[in-house]
Wavefront OBJ file of the C-alpha trace (Angstrom):
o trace
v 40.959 44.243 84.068
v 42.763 40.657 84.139
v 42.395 40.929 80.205
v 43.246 44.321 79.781
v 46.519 43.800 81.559
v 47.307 40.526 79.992
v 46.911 42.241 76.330
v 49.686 44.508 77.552
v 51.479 42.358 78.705
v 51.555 40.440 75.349
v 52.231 43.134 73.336
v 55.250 44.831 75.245
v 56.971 40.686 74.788
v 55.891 40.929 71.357
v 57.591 44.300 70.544
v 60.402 42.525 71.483
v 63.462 41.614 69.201
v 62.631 37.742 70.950
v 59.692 37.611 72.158
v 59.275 35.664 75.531
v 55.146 35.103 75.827
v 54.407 32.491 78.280
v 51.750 30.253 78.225
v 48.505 30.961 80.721
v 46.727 27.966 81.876
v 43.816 27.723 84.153
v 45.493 27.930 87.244
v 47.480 31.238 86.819
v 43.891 32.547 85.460
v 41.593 31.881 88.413
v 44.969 33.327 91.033
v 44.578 36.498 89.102
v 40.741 36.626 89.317
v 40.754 35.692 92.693
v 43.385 38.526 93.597
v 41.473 40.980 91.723
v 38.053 40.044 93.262
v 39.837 40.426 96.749
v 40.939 44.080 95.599
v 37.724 44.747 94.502
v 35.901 43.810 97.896
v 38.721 45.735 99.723
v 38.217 48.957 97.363
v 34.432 49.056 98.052
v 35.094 47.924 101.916
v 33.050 44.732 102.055
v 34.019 42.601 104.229
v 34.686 38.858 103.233
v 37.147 36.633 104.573
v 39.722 34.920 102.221
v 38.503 31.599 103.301
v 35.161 32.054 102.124
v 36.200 33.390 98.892
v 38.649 30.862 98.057
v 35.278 28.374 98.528
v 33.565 30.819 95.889
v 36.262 29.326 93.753
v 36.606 25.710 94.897
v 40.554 26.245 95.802
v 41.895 25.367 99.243
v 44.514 27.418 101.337
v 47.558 25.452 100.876
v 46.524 25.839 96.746
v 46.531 29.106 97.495
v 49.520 30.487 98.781
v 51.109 28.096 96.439
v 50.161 30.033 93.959
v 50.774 33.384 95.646
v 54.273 32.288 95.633
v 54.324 31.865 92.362
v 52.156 34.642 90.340
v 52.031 37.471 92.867
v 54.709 39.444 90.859
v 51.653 39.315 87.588
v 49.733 41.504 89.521
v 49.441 45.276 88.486
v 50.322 47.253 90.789
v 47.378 48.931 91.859
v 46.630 45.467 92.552
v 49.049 44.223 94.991
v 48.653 47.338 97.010
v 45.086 46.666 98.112
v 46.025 43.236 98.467
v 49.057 42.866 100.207
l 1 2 3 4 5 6 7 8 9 10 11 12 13 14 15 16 17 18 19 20 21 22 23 24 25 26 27 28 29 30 31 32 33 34 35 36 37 38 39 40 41 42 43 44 45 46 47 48 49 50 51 52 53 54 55 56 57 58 59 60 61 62 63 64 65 66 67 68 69 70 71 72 73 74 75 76 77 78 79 80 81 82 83 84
């Protein structure tokens, strides 16, 4: 789904007249798979704490919400409503 979206993404900026595609690094990367696992568990109603799946992916709180800050608006929308 990540992929999916980021192709779109891509291709809307590169219909463009200028074309604004950011880079991606790691970090951005494992936010959006971590948000989209956490939709996924919330969609199918199993119950996991944010804590233990932020230890799934070796990333502490504070590294977190950091990044929440900053790449919450990436998120599809379908997304951020199961994991607001």
């Amino acid at each position: 789904m990540v992929i999916d979206y980021e192709f779109k993404r891509t291709m809307r900026e590169l219909s463009k007249i200028i074309p604004s595609v950011d880079p991606i690094d790691y970090r951005r990367l494992t936010y959006l798979l971590i948000e989209t696992r956490r939709a996924a568990y919330k969609e199918a109603r199993v119950k996991r704490t944010l804590g233990n799946l932020l230890n799934d992916f070796g990333i502490s709180d504070d590294t977190y919400y950091d990044w929440r800050l900053r790449w919450y608006c990436f998120l599809p929308e379908h997304i951020k409503n199961l994991v607001k």
